[in-house]
Backbone as ProteinMPNN parsed JSONL, in Angstrom:
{"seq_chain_A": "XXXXXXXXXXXXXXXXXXXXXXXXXXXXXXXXXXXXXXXXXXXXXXXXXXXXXXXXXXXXXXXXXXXXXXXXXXXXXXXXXXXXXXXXXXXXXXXXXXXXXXXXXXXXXXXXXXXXXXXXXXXXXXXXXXXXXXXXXXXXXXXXXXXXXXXXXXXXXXXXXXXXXXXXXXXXXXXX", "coords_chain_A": {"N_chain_A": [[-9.936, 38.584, 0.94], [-7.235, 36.345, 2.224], [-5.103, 35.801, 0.846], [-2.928, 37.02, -1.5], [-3.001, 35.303, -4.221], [-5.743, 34.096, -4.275], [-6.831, 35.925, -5.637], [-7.523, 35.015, -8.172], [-9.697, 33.51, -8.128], [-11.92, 34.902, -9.389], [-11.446, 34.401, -12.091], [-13.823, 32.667, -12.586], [-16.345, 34.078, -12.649], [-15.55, 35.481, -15.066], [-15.293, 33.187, -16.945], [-17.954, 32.127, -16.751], [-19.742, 33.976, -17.868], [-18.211, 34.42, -20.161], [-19.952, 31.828, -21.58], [-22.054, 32.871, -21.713], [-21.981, 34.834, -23.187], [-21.349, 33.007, -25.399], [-23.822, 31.639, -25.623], [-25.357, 33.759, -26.532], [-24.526, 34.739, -29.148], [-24.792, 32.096, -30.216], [-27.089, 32.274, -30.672], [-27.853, 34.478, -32.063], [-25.905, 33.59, -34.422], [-26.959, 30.78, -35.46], [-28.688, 29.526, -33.668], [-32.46, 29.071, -32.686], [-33.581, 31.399, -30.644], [-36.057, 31.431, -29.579], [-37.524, 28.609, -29.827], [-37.911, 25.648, -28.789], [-35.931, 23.943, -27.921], [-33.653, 26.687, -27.853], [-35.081, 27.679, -25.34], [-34.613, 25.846, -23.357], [-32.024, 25.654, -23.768], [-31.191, 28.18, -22.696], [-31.956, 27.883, -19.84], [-30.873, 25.916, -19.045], [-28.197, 27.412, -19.347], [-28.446, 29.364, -17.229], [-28.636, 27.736, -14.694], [-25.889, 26.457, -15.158], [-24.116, 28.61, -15.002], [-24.845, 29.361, -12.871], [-23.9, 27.036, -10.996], [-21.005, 27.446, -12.171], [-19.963, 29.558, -10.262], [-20.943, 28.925, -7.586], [-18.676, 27.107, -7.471], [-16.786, 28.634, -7.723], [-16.881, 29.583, -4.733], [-16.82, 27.322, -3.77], [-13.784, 26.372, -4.162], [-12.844, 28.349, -3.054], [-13.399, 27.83, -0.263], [-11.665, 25.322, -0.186], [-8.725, 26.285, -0.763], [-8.532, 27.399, 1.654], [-8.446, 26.281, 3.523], [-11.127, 24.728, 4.268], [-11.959, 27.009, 5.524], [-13.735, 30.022, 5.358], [-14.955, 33.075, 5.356], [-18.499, 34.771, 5.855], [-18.08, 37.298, 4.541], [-16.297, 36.915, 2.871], [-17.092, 34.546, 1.282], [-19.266, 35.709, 0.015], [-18.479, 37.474, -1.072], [-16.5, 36.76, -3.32], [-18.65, 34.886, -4.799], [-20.658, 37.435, -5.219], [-19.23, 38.862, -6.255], [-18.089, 37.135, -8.871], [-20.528, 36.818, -9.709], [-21.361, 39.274, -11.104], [-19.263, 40.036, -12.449], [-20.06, 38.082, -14.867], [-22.9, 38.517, -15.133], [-22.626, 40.9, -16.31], [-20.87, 40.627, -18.488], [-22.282, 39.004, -19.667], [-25.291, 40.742, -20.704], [-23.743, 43.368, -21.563], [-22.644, 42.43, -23.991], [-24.645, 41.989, -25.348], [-26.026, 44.455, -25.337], [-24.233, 45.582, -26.447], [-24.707, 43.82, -29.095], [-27.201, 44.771, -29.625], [-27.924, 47.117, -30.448], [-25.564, 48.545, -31.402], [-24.293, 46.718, -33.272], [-26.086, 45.192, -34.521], [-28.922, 46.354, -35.744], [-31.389, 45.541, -36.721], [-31.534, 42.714, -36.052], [-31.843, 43.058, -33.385], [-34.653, 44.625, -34.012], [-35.953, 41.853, -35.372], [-36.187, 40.05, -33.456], [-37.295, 41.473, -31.007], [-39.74, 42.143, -32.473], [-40.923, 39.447, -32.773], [-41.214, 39.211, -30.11], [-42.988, 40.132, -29.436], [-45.513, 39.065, -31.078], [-45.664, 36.445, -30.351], [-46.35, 36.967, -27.607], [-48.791, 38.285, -28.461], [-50.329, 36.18, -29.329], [-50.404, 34.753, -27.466], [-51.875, 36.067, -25.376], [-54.396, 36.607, -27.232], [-55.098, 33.791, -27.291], [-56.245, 33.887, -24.702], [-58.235, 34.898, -24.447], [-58.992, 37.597, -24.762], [-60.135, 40.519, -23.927], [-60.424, 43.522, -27.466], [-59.51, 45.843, -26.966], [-58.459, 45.625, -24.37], [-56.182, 44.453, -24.885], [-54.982, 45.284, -27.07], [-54.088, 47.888, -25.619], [-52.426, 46.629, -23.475], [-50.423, 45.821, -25.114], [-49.671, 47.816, -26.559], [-48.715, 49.508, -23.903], [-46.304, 47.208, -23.937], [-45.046, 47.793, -25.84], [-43.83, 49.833, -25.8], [-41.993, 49.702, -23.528], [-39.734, 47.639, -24.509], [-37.363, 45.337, -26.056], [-36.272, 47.536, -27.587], [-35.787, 49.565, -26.026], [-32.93, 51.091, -24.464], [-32.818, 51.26, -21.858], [-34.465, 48.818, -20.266], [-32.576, 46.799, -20.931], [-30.756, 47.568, -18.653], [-31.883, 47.912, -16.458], [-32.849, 45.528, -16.15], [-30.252, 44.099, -16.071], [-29.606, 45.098, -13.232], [-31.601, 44.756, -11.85], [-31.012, 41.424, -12.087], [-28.649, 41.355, -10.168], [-29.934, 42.167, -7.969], [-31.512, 40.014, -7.481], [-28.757, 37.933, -7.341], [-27.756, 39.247, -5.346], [-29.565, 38.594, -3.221], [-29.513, 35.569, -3.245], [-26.606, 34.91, -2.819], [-26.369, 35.954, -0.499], [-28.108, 34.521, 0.818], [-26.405, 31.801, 0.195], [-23.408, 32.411, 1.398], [-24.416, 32.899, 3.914], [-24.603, 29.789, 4.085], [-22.152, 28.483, 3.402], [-20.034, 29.679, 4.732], [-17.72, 29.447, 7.303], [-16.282, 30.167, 10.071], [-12.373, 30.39, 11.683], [-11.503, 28.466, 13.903], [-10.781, 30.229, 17.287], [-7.659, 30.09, 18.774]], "CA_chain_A": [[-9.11, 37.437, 0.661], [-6.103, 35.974, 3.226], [-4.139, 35.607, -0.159], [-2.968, 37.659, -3.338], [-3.259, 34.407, -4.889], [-6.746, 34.063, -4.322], [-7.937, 36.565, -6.759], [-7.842, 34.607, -9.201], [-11.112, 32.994, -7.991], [-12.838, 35.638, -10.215], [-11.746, 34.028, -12.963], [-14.807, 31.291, -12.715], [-17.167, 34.914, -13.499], [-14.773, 35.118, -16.242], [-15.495, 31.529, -17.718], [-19.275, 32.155, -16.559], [-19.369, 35.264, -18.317], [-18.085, 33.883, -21.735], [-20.314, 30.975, -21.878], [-23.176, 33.065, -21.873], [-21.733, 35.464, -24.33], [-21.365, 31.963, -26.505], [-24.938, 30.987, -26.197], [-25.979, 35.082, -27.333], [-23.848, 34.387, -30.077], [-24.826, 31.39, -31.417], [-28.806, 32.572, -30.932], [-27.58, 35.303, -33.353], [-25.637, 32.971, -35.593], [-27.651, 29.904, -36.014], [-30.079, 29.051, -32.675], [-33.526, 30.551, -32.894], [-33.849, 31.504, -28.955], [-37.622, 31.208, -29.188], [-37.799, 27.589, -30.212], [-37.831, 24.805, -27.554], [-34.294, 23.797, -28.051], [-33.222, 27.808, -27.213], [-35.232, 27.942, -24.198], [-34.337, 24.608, -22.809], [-30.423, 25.905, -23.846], [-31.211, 29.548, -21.566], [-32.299, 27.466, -18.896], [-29.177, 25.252, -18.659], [-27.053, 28.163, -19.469], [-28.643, 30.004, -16.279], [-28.032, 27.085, -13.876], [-24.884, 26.155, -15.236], [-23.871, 30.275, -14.69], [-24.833, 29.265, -11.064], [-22.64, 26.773, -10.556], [-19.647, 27.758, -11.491], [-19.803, 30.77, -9.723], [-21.065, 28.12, -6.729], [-18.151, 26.752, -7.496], [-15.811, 29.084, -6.829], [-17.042, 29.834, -3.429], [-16.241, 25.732, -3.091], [-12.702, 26.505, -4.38], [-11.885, 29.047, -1.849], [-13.064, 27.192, 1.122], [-10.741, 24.746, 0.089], [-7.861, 27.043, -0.355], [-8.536, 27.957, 2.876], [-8.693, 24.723, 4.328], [-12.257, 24.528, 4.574], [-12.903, 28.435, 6.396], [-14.239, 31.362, 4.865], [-16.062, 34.4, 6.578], [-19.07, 35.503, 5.606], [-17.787, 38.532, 3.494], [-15.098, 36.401, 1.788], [-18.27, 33.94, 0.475], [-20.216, 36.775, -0.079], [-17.659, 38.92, -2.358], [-16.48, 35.896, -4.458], [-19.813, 35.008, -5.199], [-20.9, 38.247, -5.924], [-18.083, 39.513, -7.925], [-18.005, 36.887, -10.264], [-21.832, 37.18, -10.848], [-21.526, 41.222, -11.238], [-18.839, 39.925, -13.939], [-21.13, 37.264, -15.824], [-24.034, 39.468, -15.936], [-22.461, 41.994, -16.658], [-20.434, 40.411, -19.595], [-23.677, 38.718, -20.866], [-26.044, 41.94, -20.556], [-23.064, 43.641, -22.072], [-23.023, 41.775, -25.415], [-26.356, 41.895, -26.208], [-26.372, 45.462, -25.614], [-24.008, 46.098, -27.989], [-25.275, 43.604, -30.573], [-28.996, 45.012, -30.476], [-27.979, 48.569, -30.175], [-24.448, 48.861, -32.434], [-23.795, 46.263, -33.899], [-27.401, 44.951, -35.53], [-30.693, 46.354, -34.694], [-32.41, 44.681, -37.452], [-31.883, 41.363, -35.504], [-33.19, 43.156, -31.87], [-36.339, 44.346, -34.359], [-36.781, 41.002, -35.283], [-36.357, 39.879, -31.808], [-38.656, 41.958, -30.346], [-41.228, 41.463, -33.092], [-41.226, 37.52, -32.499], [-41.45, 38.546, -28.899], [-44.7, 41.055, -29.585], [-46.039, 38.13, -31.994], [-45.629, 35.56, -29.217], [-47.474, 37.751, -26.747], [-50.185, 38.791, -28.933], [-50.92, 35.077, -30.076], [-50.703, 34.334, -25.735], [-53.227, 37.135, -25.246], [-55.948, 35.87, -28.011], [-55.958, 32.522, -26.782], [-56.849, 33.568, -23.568], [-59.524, 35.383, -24.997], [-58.686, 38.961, -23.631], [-60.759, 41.824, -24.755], [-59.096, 43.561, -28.022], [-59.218, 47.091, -26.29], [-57.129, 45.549, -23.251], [-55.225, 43.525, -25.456], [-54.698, 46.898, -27.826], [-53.152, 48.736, -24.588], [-51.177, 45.981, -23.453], [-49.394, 45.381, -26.542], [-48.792, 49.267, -26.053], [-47.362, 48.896, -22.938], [-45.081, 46.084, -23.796], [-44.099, 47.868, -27.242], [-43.477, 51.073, -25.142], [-41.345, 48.708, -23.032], [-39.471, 46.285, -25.547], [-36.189, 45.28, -26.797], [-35.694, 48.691, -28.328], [-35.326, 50.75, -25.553], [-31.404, 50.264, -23.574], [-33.653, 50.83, -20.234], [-34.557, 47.875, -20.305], [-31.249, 45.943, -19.854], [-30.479, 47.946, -17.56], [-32.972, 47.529, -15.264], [-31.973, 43.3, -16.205], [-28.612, 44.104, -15.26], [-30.012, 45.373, -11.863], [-32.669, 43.129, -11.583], [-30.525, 40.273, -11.749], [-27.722, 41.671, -9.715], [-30.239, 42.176, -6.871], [-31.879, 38.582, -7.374], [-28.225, 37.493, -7.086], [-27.106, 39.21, -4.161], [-29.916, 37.512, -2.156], [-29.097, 34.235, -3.507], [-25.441, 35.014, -2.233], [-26.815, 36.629, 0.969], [-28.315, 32.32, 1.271], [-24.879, 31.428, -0.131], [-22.845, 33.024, 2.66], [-24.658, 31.939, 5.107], [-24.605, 28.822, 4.066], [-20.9, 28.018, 3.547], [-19.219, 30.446, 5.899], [-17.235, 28.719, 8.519], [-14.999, 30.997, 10.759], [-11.752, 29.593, 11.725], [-11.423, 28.792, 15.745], [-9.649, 31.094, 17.846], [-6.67, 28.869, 19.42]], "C_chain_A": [[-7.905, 37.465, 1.586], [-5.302, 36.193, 2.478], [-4.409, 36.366, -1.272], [-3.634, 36.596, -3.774], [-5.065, 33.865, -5.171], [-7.791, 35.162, -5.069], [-8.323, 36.015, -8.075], [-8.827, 33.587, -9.509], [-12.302, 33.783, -8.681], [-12.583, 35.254, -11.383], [-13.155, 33.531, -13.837], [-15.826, 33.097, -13.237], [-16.608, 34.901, -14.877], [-15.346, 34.088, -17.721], [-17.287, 31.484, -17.639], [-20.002, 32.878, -17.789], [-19.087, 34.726, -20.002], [-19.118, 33.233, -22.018], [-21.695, 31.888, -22.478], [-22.974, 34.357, -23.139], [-22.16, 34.405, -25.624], [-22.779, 32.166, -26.793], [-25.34, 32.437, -27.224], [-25.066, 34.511, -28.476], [-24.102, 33.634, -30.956], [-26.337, 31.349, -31.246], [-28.654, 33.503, -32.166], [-26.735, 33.968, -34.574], [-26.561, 31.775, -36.33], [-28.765, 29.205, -35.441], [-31.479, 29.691, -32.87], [-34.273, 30.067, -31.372], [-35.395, 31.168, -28.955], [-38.235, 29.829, -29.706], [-37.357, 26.663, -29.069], [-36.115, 24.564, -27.16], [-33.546, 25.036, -27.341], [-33.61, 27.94, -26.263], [-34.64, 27.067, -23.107], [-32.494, 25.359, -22.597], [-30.009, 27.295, -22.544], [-31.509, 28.895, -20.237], [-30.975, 27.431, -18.828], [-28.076, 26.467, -18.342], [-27.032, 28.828, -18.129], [-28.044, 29.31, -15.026], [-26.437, 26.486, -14.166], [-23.774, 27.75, -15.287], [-23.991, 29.871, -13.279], [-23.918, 28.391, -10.353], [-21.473, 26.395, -10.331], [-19.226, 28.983, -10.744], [-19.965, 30.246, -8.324], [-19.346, 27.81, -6.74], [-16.514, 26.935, -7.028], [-15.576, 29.719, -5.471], [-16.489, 28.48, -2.884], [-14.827, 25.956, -3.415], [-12.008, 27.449, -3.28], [-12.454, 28.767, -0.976], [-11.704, 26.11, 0.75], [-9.341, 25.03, -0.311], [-7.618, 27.614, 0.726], [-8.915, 27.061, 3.782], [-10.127, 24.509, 5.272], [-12.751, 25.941, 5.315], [-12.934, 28.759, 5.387], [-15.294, 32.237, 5.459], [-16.85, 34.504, 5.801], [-19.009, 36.139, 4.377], [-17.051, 37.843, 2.351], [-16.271, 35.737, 0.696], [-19.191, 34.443, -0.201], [-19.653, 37.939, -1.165], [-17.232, 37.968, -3.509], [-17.779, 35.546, -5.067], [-20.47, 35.977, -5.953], [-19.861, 38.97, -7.203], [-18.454, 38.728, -9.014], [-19.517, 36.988, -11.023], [-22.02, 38.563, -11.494], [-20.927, 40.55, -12.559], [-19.38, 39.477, -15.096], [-22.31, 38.155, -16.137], [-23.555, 40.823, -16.634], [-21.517, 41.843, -18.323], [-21.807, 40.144, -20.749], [-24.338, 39.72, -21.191], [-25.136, 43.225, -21.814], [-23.049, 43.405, -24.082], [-24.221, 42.208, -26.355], [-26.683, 43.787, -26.125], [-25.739, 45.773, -26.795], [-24.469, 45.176, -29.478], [-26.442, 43.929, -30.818], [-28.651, 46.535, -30.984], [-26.88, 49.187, -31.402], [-24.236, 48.016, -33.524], [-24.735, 45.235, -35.633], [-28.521, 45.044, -35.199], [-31.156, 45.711, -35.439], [-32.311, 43.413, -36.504], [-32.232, 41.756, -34.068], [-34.13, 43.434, -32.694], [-36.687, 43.065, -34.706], [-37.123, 40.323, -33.967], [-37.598, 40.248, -31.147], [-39.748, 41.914, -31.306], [-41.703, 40.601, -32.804], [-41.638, 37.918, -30.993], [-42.715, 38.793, -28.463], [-45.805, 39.671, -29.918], [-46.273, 36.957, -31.016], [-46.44, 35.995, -28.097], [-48.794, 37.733, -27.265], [-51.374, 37.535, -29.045], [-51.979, 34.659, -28.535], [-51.658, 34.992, -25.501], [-54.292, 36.838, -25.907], [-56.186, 34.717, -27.221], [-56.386, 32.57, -25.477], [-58.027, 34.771, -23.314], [-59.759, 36.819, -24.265], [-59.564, 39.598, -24.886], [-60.355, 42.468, -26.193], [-59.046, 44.772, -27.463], [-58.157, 46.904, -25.575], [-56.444, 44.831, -24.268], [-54.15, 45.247, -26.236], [-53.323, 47.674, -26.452], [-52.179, 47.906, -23.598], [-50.273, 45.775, -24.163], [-48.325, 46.539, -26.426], [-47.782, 49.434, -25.351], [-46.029, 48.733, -22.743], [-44.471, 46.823, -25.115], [-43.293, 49.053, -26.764], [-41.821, 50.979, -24.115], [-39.904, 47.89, -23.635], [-38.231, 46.523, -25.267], [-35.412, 46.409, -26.952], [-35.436, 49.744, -27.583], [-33.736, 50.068, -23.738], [-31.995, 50.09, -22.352], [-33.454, 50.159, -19.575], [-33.367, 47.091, -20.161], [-30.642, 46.588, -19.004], [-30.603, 48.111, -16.221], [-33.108, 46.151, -14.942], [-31.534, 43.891, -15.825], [-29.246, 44.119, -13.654], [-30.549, 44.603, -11.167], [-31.899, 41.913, -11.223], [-29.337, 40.377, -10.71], [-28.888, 41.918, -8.111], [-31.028, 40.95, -6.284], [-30.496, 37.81, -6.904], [-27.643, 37.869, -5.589], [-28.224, 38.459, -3.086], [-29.78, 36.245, -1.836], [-27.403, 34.206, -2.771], [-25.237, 35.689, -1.183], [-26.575, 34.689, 1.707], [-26.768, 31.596, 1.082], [-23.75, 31.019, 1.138], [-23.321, 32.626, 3.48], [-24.513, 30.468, 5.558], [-22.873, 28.111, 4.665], [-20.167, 28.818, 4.338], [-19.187, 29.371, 6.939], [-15.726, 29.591, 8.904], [-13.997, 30.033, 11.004], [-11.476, 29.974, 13.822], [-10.295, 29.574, 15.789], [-8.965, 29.92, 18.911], [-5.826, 30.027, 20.678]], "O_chain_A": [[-7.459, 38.591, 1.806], [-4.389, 36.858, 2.97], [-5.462, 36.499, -1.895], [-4.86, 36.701, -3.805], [-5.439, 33.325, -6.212], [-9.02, 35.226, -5.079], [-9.185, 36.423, -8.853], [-8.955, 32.951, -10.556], [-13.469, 33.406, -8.577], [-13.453, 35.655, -12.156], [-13.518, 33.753, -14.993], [-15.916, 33.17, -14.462], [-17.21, 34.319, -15.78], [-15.63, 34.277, -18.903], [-17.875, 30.804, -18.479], [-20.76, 32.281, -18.554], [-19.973, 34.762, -20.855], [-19.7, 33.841, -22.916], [-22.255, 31.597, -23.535], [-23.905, 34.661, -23.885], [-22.936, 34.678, -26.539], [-23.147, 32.695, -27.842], [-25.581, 32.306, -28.424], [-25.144, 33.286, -28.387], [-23.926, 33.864, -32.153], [-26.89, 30.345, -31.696], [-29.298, 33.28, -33.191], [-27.374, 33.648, -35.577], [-26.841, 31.806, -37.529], [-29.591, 28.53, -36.055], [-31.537, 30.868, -33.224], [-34.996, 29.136, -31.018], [-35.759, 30.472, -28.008], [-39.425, 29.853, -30.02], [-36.372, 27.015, -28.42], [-35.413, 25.018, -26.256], [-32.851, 24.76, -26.362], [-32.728, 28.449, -25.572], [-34.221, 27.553, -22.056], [-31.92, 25.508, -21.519], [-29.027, 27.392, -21.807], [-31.179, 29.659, -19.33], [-30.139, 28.318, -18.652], [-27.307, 26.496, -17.381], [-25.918, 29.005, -17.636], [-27.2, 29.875, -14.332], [-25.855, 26.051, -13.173], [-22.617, 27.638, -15.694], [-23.043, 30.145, -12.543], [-23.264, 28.735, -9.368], [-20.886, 25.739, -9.47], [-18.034, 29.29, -10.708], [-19.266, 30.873, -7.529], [-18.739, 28.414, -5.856], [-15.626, 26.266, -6.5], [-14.529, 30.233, -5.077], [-15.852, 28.4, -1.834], [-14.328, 25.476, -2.397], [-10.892, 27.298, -2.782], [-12.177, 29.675, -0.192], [-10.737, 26.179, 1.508], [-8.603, 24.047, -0.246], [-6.614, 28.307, 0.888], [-9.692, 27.228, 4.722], [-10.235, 24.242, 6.469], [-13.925, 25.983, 5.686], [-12.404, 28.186, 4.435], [-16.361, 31.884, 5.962], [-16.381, 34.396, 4.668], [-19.612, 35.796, 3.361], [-17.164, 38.129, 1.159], [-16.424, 36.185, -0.44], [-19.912, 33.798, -0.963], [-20.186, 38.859, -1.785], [-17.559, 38.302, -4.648], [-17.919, 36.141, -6.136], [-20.873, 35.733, -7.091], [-19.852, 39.344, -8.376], [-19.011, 39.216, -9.997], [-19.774, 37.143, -12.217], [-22.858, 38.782, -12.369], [-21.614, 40.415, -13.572], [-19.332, 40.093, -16.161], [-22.62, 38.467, -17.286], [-24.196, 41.564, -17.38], [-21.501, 42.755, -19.15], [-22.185, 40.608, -21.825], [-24.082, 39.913, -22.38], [-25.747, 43.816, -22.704], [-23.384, 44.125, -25.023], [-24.496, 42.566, -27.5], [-27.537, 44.29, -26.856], [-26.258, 46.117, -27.857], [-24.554, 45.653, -30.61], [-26.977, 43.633, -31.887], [-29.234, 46.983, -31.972], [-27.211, 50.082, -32.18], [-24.012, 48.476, -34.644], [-24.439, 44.886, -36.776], [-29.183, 44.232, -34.552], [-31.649, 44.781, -34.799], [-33.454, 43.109, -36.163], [-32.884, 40.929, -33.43], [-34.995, 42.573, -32.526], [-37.861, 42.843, -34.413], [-38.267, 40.122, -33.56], [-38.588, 39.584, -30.838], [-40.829, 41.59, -30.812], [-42.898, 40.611, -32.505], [-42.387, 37.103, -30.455], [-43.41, 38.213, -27.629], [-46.713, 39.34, -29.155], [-47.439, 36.565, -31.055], [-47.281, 35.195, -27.69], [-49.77, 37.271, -26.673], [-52.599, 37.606, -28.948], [-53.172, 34.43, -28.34], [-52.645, 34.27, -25.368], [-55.317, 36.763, -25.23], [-57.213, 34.556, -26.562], [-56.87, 31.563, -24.962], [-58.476, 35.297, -22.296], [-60.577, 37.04, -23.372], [-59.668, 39.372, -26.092], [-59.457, 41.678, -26.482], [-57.823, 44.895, -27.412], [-57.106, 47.528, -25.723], [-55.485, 44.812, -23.496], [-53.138, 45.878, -25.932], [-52.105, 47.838, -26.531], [-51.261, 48.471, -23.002], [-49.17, 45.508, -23.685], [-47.101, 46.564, -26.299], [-46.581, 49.514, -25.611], [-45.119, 49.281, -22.12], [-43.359, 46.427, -25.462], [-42.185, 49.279, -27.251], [-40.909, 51.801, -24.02], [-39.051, 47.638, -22.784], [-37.804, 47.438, -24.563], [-34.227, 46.487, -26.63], [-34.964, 50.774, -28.064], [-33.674, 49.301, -22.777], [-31.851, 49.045, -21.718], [-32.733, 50.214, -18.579], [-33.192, 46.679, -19.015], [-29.736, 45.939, -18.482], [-29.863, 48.338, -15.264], [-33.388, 45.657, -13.851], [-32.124, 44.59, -15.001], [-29.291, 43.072, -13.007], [-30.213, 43.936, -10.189], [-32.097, 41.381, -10.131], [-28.995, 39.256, -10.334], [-28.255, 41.743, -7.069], [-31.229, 40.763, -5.084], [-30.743, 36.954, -6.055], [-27.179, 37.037, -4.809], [-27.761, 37.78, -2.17], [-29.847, 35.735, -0.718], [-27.183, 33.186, -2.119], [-24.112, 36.053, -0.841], [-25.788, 34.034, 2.39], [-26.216, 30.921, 1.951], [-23.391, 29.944, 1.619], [-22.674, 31.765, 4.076], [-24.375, 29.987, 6.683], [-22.526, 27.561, 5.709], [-19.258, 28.078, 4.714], [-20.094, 28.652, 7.357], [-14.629, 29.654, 8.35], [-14.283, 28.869, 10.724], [-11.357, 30.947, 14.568], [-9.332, 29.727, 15.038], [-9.572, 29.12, 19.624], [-4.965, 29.587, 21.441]]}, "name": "protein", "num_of_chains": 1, "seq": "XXXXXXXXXXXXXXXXXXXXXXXXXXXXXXXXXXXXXXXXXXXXXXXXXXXXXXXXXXXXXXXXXXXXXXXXXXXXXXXXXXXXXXXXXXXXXXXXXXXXXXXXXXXXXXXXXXXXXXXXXXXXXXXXXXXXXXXXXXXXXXXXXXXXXXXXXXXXXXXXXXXXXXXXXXXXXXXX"}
């Protein structure tokens, strides 16, 4: 950043970052994530996570009267997504893990139950079906791993997206 003042372009992870706390929140209080309505709502929530975090890469070009390098587009960007996933991912660890596993076992039951149903109708063996289930139960909800390997996962889906980013909006400023 050219400017102190310009840190406070990490806010927008910040504000990213909450929202998606909200939606976990109100899937635990009153949404039921696996019903059209909740998926439709994770969608939105995903692209609307993108861009305001877009957004504040558009905020500091124009604090910077339209430049930004590379790195500058490339660290705002990423920061605030490190923050958002890392707030959302966050949450949900501690509400499956501390705060109520009964609602990650039902979770991951519905998500077994949803699989299993997907697997009959497409008329799978029950042996392979049997050792997939395994697998995925071996797998699940219930072990922290698993968001952790999200966290990562999405943190290395985002830095390529903010690899494209950067390239995109970067504009050096002439040498005079």
């Amino acid at each position: 950043m050219r400017n102190k003042l310009d840190k406070d372009l990490y806010n927008y992870g910040l504000i990213a970052g909450t929202l998606a706390v909200l939606l976990q929140l109100s899937y635990y209080l009153i949404l039921d994530q696996f019903s059209t309505f909740g998926q439709i709502s994770g969608v939105v929530l995903i692209v609307v996570n993108f861009v305001i975090c877009l957004w504040s890469v558009i905020e500091l070009k124009k604090r910077q009267n339209g430049y930004a390098t590379f790195r500058e587009v490339f660290s705002v960007y990423m920061i605030n997504r490190i923050i958002n996933i890392t707030l959302s991912i966050g949450f949900v660890i501690a509400l499956y893990f501390w705060i109520d596993t009964d609602f990650r076992d039902m979770v991951v039951d519905k998500q077994l139950g949803t699989t299993m149903e997907k697997l009959s109708d497409a008329n799978m063996p029950a042996d392979q079906m049997e050792s997939t289930l395994e697998a995925i139960e071996n797998w699940s909800g219930r072990n922290i791993k698993v968001y952790l390997f999200t966290w990562l996962g999405y943190i290395v889906v985002n830095s390529i997206i903010g690899l494209i980013i950067a390239a995109t909006f970067k504009k050096d400023e002439p040498l005079v």
